[in-house]
C-alpha positions as CSV (number, residue, x, y, z in Angstrom):
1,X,-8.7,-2.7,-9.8
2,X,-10.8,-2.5,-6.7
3,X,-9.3,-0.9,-3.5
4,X,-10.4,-2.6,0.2
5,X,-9.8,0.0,3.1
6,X,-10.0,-2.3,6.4
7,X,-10.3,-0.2,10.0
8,X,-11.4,-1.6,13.5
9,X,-12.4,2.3,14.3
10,X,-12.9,1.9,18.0
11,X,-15.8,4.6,17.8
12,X,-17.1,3.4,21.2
13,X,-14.7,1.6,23.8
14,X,-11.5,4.1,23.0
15,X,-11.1,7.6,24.1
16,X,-11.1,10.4,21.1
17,X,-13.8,9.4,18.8
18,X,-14.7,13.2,18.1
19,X,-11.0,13.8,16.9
20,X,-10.4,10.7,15.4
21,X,-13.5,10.1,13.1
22,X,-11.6,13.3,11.0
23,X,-8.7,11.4,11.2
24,X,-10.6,8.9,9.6
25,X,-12.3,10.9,6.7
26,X,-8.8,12.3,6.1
27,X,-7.5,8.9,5.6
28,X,-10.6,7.5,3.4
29,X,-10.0,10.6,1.1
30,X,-6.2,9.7,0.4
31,X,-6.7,6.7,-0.2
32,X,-10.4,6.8,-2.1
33,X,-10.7,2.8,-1.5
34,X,-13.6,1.6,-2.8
35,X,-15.2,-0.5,-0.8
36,X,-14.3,-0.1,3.5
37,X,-14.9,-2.7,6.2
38,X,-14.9,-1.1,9.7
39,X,-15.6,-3.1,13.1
40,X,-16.4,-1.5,16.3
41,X,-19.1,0.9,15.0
42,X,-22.0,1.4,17.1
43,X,-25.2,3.1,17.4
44,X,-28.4,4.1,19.5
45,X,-31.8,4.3,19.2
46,X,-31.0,8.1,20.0
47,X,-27.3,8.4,18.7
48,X,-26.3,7.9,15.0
49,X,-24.5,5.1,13.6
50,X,-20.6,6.2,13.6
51,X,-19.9,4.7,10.0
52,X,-22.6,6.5,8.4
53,X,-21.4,9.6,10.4
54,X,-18.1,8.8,8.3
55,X,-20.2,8.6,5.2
56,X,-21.8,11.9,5.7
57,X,-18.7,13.6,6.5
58,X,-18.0,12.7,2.7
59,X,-21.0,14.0,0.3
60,X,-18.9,13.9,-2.8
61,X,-18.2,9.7,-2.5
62,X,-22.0,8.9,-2.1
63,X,-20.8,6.5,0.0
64,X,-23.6,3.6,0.4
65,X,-23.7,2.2,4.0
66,X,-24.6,-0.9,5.9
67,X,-24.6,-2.1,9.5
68,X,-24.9,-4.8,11.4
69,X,-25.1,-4.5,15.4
70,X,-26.1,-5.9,18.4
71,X,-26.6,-5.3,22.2
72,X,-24.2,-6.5,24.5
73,X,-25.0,-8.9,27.0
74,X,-26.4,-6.3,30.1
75,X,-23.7,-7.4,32.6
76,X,-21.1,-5.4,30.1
77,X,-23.8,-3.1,28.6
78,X,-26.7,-1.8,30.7
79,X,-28.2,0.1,27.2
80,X,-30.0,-2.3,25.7
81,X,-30.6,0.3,22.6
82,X,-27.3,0.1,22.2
83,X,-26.4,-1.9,18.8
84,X,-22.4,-2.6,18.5
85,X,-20.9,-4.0,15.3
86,X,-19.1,-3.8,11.9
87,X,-20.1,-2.0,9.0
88,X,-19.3,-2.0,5.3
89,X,-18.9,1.3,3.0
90,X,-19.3,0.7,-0.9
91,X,-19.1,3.2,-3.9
92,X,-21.8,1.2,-5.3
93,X,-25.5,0.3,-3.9
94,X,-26.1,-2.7,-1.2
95,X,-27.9,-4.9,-2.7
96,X,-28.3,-7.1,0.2
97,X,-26.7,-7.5,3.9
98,X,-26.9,-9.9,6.7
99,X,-25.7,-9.8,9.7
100,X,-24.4,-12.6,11.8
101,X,-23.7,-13.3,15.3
102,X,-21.0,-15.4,16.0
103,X,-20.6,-18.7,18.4
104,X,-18.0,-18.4,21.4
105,X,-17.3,-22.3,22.9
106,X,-19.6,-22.9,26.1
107,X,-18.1,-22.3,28.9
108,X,-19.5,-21.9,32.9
109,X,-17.9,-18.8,34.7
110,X,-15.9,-17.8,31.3
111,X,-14.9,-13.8,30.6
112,X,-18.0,-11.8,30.2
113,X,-15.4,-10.4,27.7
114,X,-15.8,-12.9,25.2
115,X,-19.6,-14.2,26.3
116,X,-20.7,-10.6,27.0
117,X,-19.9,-9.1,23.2
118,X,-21.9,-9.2,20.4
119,X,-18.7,-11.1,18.0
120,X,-20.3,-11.3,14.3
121,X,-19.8,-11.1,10.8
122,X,-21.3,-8.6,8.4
123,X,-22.1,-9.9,4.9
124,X,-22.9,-7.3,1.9
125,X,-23.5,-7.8,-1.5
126,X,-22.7,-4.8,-3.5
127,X,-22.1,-4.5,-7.2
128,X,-21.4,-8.2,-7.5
129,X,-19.5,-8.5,-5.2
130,X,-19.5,-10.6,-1.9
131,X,-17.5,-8.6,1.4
132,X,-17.8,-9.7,4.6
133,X,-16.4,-7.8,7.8
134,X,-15.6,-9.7,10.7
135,X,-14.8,-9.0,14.5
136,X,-13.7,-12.1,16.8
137,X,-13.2,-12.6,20.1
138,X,-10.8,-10.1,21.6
139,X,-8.3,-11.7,24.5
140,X,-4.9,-13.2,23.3
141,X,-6.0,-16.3,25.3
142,X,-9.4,-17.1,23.5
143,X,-8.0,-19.0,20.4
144,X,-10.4,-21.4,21.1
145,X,-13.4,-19.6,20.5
146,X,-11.7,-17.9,17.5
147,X,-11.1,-21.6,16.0
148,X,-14.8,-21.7,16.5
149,X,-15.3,-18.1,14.5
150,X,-13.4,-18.8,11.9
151,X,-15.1,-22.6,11.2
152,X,-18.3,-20.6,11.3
153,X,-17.1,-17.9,8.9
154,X,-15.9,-20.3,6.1
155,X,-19.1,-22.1,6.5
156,X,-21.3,-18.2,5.6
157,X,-18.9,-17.5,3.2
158,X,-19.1,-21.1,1.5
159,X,-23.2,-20.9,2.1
160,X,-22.9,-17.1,-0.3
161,X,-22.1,-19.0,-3.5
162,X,-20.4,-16.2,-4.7
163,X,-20.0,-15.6,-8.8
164,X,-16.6,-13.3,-8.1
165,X,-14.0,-14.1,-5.6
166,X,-15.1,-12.7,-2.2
167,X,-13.2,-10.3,0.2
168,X,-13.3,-11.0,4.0
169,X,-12.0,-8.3,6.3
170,X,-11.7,-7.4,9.8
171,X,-9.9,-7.6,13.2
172,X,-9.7,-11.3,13.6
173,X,-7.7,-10.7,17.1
174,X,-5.7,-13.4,16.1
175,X,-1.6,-13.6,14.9
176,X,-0.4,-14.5,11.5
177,X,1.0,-18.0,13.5
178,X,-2.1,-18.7,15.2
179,X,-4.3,-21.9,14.1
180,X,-7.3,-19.5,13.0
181,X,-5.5,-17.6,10.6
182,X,-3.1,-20.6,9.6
183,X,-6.6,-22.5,8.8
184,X,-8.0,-19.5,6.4
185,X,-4.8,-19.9,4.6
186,X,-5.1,-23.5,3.7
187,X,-1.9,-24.1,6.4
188,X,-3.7,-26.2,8.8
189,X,-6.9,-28.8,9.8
190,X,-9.6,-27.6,12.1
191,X,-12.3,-30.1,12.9
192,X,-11.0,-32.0,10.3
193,X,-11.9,-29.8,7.4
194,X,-9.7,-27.4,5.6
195,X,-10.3,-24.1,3.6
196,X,-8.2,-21.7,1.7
197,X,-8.0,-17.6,1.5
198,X,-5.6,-15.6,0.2
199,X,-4.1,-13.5,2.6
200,X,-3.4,-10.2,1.0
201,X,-0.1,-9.4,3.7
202,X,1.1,-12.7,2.5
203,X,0.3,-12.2,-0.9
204,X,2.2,-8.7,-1.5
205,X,2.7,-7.0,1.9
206,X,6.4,-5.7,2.8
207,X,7.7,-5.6,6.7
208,X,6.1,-6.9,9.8
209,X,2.2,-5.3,9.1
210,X,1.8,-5.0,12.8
211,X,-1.7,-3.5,13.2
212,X,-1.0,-2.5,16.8
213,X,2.4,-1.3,18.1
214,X,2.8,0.3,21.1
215,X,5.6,2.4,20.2
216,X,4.2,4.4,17.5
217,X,0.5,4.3,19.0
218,X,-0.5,6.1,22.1
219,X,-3.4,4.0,22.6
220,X,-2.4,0.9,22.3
221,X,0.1,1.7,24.7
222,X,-2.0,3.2,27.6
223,X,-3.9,-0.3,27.1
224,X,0.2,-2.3,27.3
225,X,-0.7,-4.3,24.6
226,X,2.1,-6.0,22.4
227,X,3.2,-5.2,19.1
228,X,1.1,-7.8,16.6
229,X,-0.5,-8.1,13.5
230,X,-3.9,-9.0,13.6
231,X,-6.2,-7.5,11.3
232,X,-7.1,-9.0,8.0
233,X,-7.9,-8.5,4.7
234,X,-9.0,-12.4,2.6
235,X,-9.3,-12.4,-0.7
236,X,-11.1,-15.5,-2.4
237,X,-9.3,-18.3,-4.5
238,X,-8.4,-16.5,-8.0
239,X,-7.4,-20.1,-9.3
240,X,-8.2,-20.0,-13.4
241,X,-10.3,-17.1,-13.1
242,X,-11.2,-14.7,-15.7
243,X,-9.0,-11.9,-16.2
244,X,-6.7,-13.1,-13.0
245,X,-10.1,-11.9,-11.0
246,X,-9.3,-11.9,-7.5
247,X,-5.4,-11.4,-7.9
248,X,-3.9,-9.6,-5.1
249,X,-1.5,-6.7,-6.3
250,X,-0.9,-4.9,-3.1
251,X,-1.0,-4.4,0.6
252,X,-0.1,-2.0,2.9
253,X,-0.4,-0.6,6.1
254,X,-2.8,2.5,6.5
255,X,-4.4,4.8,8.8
256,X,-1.4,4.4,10.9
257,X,-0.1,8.1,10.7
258,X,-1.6,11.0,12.2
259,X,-3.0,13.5,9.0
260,X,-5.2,15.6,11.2
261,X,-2.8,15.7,14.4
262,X,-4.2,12.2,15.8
263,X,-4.1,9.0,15.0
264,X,-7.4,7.1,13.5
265,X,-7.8,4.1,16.2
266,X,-5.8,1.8,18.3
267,X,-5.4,-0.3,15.3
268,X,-3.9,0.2,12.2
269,X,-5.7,-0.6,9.1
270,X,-5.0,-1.8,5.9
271,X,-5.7,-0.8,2.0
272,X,-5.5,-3.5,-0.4
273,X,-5.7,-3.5,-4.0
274,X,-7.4,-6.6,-5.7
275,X,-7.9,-7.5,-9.8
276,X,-11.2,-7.0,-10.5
277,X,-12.4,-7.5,-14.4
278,X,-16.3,-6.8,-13.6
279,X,-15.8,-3.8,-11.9
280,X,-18.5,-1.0,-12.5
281,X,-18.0,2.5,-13.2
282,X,-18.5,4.0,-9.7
């Protein structure tokens, strides 16, 4: 088996980070994933990356870490040293990682918060293995730019010519309904093309899976946003592969209790576990 952890950590724009990042090691430790996708991680020329703080704060996993960041546009961010983006945690050694920026739709006058913020994609090899951590435009009303994100995803993921089925996580901003996710899942057309991912919640998740609900999460609710699901974990197609690689098993909502008296993030995450026949002793 191989076990996905998926976290937007909200290291920079939320309030708590010094409490929460324990909340976060607490939660990696219970649930000993092996390979984590975080968004929202950031770092400085003069600050240190908050994912590899994580990694540090765990000596015994050896955790290997990558990042991929950039500034914002000035008008959101003055810092220009500051780098914001996702990051991926493996047990075993990156063997490569690119990061990508990600296209919003042109548009005069538009919300500096979709223009203004580095959206992107993370891809990491590691052990095999293809994983790519995503973060897409944030405002329930910029679907249109996510339909954009996602036709640009498929066509990274597509360019990776990956030997073992790949796993693509992240916050995707986006519902279960929406015509993003719905074209991930092999549901719908966009631009007259269509894909398919498995969708782990799909797959073998129980409930709703919201990822944000304002009722159990005190962030989310100081910020009124609705209860929703929108963060991922994609799994590639496992069709007639060896040893049922890539078969989903199970999905569950994480992070989403307070261990260490707080909660992780505004978001929920998620812990998957996937069928994995070539996986290496870690």
């Amino acid at each position: 088996m191989l076990r996905i952890a998926q976290l937007n950590a909200g290291s920079l724009l939320e309030p708590g980070w010094d409490e929460r990042r324990h909340e976060i090691v607490a939660w990696l430790e219970r649930l000993q994933p092996d390979v984590v996708c975080l968004q929202e991680i950031w770092e400085s020329d003069k600050d240190p990356n908050t994912a590899r703080w994580l990694a540090d704060a765990m000596p015994a996993a050896r955790w290997h870490v990558a990042f991929g960041g950039h500034a914002f546009a000035p008008e959101v961010w003055p810092d220009p040293a500051l780098r914001f983006g996702r990051a991926v945690l493996s047990r075993w050694p990156i063997d490569g990682e690119v990061a990508h920026l990600l296209p919003v739709a042109a548009d005069d006058g538009a919300d500096p918060a979709v223009w203004g913020v580095p959206w992107g994609l993370l891809h990491v090899r590691t052990a095999g293995l293809d994983v790519f951590s995503a973060h897409l435009t944030a405002p329930p009303q910029a679907g249109r730019h996510r339909r954009l994100q996602v036709l640009a995803i498929d066509d990274i993921v597509r360019a990776a010519d990956a030997a073992q089925p790949i796993v693509l996580c992240g916050d995707f901003n986006a519902e279960p309904d929406s015509d993003e996710i719905r074209f991930l899942c092999g549901l719908t057309v966009l631009d007259g093309r269509t894909t398919f991912y498995q969708e782990a919640w799909r797959v073998a998740g129980e409930g709703t899976g919201h990822t944000q609900d304002w009722r159990t999460n005190p962030i989310a609710a100081a910020m009124n946003i609705h209860r929703k699901r929108i963060d991922y974990v994609f799994v590639g197609d496992g069709f007639i592969r060896e040893g049922s690689a890539g078969r989903v098993t199970s999905a569950a909502v994480a992070f989403d209790e307070p261990l260490t008296g707080v909660l992780a993030s505004d978001h929920a995450g998620l812990v998957v576990d996937v069928v994995w026949p070539q996986r290496p002793r870690a």
